[in-house]
DSSP file (Angstrom, degrees, kcal/mol; ACC not computed):
  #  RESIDUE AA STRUCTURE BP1 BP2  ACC     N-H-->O    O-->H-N    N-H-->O    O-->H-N    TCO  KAPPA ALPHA  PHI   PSI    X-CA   Y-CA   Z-CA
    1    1 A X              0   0    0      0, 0.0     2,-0.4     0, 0.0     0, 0.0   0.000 360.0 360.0 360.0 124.9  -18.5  -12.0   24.1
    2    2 A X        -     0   0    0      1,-0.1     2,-0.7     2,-0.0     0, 0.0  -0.621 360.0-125.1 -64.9 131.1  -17.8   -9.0   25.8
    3    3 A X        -     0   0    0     -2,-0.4     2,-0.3     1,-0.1    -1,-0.1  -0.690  20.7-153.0 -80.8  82.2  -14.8   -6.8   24.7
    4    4 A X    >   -     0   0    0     -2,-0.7     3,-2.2     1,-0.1     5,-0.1  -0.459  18.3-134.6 -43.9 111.0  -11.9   -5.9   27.5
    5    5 A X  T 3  S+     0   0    0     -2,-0.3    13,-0.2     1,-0.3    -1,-0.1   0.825  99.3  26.0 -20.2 -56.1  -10.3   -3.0   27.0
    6    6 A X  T 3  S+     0   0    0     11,-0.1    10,-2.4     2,-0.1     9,-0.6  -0.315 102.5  82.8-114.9  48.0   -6.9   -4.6   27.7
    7    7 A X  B <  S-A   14   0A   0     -3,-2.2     2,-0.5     8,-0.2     7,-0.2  -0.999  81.0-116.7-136.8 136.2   -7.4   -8.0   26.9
    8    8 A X     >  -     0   0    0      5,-2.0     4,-1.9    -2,-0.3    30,-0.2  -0.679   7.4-139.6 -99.6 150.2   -7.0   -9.2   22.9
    9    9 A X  T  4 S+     0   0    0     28,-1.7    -1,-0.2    -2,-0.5    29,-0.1   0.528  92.8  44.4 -91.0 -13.3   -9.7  -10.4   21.3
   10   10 A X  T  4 S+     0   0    0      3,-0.1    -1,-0.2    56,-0.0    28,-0.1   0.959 125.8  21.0 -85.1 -54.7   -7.4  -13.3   19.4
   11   11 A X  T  4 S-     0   0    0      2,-0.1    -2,-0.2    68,-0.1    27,-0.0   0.552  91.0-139.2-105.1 -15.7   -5.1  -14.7   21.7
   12   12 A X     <  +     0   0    0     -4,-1.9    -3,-0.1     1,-0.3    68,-0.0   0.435  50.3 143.8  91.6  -4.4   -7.1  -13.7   24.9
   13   13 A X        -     0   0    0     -6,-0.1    -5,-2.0    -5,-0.1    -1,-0.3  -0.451  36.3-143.0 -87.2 168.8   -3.8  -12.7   26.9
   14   14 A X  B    S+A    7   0A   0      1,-0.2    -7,-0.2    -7,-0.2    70,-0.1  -0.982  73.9  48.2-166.1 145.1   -4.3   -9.4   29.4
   15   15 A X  S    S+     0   0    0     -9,-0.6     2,-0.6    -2,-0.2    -1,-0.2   0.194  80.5 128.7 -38.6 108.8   -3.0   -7.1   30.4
   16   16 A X        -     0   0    0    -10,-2.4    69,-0.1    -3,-0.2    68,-0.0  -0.930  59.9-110.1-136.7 142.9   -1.8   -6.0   26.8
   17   17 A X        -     0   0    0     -2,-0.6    23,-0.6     1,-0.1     2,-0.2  -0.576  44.1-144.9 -59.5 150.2   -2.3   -2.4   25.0
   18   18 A X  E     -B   39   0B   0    -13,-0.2    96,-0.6    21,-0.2     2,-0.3  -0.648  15.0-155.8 -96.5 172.2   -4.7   -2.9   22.4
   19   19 A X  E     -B   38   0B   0     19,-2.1    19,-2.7    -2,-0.2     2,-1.7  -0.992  28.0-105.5-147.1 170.2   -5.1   -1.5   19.1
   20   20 A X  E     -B   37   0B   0     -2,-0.3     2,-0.4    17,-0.2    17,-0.2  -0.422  33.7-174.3 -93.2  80.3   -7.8   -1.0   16.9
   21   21 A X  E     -B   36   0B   0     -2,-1.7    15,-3.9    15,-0.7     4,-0.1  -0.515  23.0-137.1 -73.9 119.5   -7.9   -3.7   13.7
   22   22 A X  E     -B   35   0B   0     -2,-0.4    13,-0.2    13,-0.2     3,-0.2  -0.237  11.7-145.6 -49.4 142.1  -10.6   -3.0   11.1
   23   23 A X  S    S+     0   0    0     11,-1.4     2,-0.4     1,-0.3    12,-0.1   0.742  99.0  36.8 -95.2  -2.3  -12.1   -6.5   10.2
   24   24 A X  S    S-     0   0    0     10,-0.3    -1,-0.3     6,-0.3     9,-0.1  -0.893 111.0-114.2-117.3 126.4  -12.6   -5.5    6.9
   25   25 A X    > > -     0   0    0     -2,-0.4     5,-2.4    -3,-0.2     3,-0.6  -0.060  22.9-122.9 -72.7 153.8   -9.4   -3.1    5.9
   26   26 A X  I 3 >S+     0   0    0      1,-0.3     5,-0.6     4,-0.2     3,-0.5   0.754 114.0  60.4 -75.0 -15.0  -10.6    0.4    5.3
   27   27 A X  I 3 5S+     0   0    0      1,-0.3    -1,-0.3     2,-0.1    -2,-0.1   0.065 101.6  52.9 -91.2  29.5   -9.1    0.2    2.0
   28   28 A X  I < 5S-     0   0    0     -3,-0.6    -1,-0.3    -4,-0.0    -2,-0.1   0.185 135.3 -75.0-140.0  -3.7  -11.3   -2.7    1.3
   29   29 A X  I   5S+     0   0    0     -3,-0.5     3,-0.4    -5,-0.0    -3,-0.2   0.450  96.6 122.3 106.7 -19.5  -14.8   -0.9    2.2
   30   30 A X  I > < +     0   0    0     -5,-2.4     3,-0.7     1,-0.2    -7,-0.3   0.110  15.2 110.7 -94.3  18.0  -14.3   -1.1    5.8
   31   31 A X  T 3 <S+     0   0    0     -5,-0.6    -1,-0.2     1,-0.2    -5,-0.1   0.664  94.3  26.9 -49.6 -37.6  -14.5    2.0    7.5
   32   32 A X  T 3  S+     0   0    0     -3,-0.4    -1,-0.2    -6,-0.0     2,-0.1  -0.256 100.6 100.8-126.9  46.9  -17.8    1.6    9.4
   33   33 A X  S <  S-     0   0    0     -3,-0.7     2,-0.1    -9,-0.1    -3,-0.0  -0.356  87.3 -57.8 -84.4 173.1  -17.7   -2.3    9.7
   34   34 A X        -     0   0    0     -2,-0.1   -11,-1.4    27,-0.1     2,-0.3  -0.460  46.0-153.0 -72.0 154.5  -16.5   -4.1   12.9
   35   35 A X  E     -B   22   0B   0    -13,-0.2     2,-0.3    -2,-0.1   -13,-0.2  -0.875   6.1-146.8-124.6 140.6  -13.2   -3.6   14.7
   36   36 A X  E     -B   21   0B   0    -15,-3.9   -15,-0.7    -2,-0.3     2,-0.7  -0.707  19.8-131.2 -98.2 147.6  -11.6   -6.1   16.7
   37   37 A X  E     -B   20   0B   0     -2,-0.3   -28,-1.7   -17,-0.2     2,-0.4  -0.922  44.1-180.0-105.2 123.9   -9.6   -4.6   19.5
   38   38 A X  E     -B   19   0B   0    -19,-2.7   -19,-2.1    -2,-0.7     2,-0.2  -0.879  30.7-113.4-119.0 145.1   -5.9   -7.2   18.7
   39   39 A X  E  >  -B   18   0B   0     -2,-0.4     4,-3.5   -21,-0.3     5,-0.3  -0.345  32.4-102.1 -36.0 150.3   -2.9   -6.9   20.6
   40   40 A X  T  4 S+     0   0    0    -23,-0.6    48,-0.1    -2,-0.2     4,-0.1   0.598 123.9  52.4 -72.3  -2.4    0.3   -5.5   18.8
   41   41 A X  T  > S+     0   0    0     46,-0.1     4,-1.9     3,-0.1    46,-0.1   0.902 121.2  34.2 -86.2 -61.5    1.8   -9.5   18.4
   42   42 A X  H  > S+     0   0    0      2,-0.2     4,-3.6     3,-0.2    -2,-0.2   0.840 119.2  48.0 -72.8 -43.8   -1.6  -10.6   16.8
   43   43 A X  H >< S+     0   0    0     -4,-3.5     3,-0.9     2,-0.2     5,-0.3   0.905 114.8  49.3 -46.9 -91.5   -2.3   -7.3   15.0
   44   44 A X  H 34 S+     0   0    0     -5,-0.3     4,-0.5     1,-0.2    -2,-0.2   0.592 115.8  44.5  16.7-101.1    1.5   -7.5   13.6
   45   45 A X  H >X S+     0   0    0     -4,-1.9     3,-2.3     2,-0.2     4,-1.5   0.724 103.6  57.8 -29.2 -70.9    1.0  -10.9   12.6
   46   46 A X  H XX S+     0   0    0     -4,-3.6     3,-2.4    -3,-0.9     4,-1.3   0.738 120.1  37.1 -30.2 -93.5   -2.5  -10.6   10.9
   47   47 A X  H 34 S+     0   0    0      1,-0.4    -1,-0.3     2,-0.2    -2,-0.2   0.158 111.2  58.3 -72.7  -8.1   -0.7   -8.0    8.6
   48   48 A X  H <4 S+     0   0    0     -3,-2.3    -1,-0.4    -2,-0.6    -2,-0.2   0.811 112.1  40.1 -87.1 -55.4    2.7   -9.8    8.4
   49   49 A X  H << S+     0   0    0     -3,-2.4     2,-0.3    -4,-1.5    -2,-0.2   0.619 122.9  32.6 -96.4 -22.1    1.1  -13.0    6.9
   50   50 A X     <  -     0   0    0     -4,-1.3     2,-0.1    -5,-0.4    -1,-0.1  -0.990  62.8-128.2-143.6 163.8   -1.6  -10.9    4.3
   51   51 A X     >  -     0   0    0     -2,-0.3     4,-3.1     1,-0.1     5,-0.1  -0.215  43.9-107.7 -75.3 171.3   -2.3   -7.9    2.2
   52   52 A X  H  > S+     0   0    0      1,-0.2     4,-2.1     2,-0.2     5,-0.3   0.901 122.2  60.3 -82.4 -36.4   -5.7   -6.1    3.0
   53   53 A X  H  > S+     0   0    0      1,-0.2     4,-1.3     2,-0.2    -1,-0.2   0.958 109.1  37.0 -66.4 -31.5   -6.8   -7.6   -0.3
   54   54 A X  H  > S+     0   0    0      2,-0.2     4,-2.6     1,-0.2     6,-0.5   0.927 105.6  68.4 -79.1 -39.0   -6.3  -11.2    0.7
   55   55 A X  H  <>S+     0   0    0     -4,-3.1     5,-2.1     1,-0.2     4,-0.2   0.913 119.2  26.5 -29.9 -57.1   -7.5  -10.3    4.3
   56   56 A X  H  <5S+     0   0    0     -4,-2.1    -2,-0.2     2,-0.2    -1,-0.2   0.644 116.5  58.3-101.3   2.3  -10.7  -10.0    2.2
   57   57 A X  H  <5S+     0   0    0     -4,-1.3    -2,-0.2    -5,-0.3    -3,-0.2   0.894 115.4  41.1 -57.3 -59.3  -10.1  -12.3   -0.7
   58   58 A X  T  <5S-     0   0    0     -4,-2.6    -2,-0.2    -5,-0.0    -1,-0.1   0.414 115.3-117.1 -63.0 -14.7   -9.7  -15.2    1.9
   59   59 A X  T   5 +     0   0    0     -5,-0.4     2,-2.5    -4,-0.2     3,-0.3   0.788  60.4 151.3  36.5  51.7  -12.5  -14.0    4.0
   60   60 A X      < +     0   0    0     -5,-2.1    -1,-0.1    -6,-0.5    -4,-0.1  -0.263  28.2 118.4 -80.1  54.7  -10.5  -13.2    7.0
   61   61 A X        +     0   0    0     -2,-2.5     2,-0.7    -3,-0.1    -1,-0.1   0.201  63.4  71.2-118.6  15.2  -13.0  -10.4    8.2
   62   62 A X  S  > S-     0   0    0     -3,-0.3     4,-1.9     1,-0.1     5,-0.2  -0.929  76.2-134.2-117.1 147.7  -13.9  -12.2   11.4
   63   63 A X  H  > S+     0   0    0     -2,-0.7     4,-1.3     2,-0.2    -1,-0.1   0.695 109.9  51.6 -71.1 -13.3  -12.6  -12.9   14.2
   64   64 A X  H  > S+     0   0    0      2,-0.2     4,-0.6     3,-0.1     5,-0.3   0.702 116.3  51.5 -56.0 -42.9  -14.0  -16.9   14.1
   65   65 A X  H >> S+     0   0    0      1,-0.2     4,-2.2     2,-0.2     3,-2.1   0.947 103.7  53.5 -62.1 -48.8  -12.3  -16.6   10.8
   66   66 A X  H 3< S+     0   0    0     -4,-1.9     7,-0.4     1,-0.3    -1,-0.2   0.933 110.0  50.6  -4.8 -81.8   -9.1  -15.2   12.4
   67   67 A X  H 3< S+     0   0    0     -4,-1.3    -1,-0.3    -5,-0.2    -2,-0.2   0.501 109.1  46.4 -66.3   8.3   -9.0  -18.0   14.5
   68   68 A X  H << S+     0   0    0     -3,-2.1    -2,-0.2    -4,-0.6    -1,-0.2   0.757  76.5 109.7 -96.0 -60.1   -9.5  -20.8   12.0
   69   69 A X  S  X S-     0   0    0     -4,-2.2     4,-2.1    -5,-0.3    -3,-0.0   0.174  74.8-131.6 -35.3 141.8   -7.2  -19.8    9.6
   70   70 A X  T  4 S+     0   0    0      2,-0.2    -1,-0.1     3,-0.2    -3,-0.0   0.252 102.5  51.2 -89.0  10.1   -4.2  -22.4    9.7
   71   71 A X  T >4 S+     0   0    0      2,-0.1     3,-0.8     3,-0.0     4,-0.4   0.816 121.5  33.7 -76.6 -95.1   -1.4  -19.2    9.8
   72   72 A X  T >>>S+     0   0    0      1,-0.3     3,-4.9     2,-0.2     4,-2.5   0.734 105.7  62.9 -36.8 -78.1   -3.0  -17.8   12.4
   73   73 A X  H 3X5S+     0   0    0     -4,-2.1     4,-2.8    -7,-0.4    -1,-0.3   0.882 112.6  44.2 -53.7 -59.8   -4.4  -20.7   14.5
   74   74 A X  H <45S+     0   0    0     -3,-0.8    -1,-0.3     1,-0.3     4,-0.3   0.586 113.6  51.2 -92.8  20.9   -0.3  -21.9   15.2
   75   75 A X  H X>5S+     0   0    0     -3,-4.9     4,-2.2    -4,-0.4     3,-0.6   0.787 113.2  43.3 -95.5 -41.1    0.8  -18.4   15.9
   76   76 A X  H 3X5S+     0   0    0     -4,-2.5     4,-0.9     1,-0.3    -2,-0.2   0.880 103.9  59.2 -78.0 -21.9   -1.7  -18.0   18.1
   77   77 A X  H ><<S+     0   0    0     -4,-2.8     3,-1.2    -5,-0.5    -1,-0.3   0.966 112.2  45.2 -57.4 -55.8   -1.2  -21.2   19.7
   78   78 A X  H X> S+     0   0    0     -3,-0.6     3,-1.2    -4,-0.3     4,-0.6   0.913 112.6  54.0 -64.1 -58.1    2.7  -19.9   20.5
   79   79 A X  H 3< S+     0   0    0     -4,-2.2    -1,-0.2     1,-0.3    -2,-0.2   0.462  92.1  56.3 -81.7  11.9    1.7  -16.9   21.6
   80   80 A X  T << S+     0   0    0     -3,-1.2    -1,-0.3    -4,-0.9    -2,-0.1  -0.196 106.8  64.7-122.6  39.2   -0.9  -17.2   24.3
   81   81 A X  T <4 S+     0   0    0     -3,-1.2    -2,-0.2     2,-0.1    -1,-0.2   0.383  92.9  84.6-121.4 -21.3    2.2  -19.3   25.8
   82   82 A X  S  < S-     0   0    0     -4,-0.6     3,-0.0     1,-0.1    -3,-0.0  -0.200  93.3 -98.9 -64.3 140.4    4.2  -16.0   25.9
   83   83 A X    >   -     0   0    0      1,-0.2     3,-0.7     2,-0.1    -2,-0.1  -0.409  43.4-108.2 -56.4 167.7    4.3  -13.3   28.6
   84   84 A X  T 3  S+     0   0    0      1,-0.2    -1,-0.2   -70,-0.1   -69,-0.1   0.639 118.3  60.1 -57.8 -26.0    1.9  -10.1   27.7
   85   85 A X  T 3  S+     0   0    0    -69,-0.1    21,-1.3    21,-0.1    -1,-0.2   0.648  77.9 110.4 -88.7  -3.1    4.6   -8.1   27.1
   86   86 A X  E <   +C  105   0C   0     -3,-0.7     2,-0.4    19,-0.2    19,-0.2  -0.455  34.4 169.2 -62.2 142.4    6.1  -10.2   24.2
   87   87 A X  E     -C  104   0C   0     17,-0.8    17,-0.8   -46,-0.1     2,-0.4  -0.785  27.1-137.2 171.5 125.0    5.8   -8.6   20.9
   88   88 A X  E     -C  103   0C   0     -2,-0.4     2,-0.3    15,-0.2    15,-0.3  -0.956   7.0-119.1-134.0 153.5    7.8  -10.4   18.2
   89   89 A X        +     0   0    0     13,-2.6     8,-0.0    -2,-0.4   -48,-0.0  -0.560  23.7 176.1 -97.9 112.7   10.1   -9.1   15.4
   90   90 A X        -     0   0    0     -2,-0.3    -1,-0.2     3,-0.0     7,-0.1   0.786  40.9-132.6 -61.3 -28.0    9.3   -9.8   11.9
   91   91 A X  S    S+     0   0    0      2,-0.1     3,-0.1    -3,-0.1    -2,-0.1   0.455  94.3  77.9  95.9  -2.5   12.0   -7.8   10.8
   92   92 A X  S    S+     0   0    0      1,-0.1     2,-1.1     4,-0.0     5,-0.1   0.606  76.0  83.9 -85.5 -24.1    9.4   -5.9    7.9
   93   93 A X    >>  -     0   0    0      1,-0.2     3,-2.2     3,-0.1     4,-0.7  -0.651  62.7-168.7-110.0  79.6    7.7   -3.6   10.6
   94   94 A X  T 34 S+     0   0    0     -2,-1.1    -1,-0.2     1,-0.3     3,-0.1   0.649  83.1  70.1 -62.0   1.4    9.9   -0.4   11.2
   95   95 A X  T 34 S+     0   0    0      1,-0.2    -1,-0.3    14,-0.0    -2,-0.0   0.954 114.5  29.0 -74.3 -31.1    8.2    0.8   14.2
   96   96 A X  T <4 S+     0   0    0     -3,-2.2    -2,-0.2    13,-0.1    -1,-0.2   0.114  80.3 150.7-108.6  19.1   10.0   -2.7   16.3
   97   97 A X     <  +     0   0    0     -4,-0.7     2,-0.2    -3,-0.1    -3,-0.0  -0.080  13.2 164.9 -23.2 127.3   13.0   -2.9   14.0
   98   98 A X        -     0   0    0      1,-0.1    -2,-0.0     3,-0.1    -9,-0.0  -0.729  22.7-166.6-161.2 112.9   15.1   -4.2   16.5
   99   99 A X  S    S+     0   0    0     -2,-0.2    -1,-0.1     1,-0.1    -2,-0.0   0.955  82.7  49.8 -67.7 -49.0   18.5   -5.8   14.8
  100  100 A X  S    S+     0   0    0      2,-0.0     2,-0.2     0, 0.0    -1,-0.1   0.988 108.5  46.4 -86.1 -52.2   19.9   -7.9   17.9
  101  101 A X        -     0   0    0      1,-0.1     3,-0.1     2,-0.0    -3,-0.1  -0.557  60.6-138.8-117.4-176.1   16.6   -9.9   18.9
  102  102 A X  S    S+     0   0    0     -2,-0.2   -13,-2.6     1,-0.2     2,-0.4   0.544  93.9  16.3 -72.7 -24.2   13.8  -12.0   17.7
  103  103 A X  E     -C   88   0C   0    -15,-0.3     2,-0.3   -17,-0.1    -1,-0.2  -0.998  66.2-152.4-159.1 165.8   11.7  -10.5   19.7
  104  104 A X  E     -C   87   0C   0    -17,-0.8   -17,-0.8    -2,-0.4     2,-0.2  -0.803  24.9-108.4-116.8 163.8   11.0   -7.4   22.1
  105  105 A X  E  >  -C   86   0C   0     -2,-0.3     4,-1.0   -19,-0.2   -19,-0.2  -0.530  29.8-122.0 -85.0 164.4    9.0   -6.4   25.4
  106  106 A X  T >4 S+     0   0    0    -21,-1.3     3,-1.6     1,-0.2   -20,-0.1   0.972 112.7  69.2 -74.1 -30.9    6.2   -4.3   25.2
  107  107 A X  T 34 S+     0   0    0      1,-0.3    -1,-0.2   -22,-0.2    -3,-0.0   0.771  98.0  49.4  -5.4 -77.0    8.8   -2.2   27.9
  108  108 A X  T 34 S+     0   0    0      2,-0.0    -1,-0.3     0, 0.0     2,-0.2   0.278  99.1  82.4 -91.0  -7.1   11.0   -1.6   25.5
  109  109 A X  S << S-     0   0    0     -3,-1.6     2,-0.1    -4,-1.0   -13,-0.1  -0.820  72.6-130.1 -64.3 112.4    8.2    0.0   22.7
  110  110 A X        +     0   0    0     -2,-0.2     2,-0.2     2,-0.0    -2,-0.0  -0.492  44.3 168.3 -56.4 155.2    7.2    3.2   22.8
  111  111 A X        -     0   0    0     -2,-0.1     2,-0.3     2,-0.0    -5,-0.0  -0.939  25.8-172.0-167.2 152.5    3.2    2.9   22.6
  112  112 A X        -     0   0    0     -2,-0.2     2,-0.0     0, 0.0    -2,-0.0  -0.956  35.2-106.7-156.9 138.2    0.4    5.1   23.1
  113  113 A X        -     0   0    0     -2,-0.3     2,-0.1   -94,-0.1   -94,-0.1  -0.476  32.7-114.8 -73.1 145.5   -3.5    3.6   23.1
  114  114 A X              0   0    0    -96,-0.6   -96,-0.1     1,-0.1    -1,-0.0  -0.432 360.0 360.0 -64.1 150.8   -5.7    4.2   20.2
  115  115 A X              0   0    0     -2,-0.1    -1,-0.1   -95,-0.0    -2,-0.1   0.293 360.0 360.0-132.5 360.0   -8.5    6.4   21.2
C-alpha cells in the first residue's frame, strides 16, 4: 500500500497532518526499522493505551498488528466516524491540555509537519 503524505495509515482519514510513529520505539531498538506515518488522534492513542515496552512486549510493531489489537480496533472504529480535524483529549498529553473539552480541532493546535 502506498503511503499518502496526508492521509493516516490507521484510520485512513485525509486530509490530516501526519507524524512520524516508529513501529518499533527507538527506545526499543527501533531507530532504522519502519515508521508508519499516524495521524495525531491515532498516534495519541497508540501511546495513551501503551508504554514503548508493551508496544513491543505485545507485538504491536505493525501496522496489521495496530489494527487487530482490540484497544485500537474500537478507537479506530470511532474515529474514522470523526471529521479530520478531530484530535481528542486524554487529559495526560500536555501539548492538547485543553481543560473545558473532550476533544479539540486540529484548528485550534499549533502543529508543524515532521520532516
Amino acid at each position: 500500500m502506498t503511503k499518502e503524505p496526508d492521509q493516516c495509515e490507521l484510520c485512513r482519514r485525509t486530509p490530516v497532518l501526519t507524524t512520524v510513529h516508529h513501529l518499533t520505539p527507538r527506545e526499543e531498538g527501533g531507530s532504522l526499522l519502519p515508521t508508519a506515518n499516524l495521524c495525531v488522534a491515532c498516534h495519541q492513542h497508540i501511546h495513551h493505551l501503551y508504554t514503548n515496552r508493551q508496544l513491543v512486549e505485545l507485538q504491536l510493531t505493525t501496522i496489521k498488528a495496530l489494527l487487530t489489537d482490540p484497544q485500537q480496533a474500537s478507537f479506530l472504529k470511532w474515529i474514522r466516524k470523526q471529521p479530520a480535524s478531530t484530535i481528542p483529549y486524554h487529559g495526560n498529553l500536555p501539548m492538547y491540555d485543553s481543560p473545558v473539552n473532550d476533544k479539540i480541532e486540529l484548528s485550534s493546535v499549533s502543529c508543524r509537519p515532521v520532516q
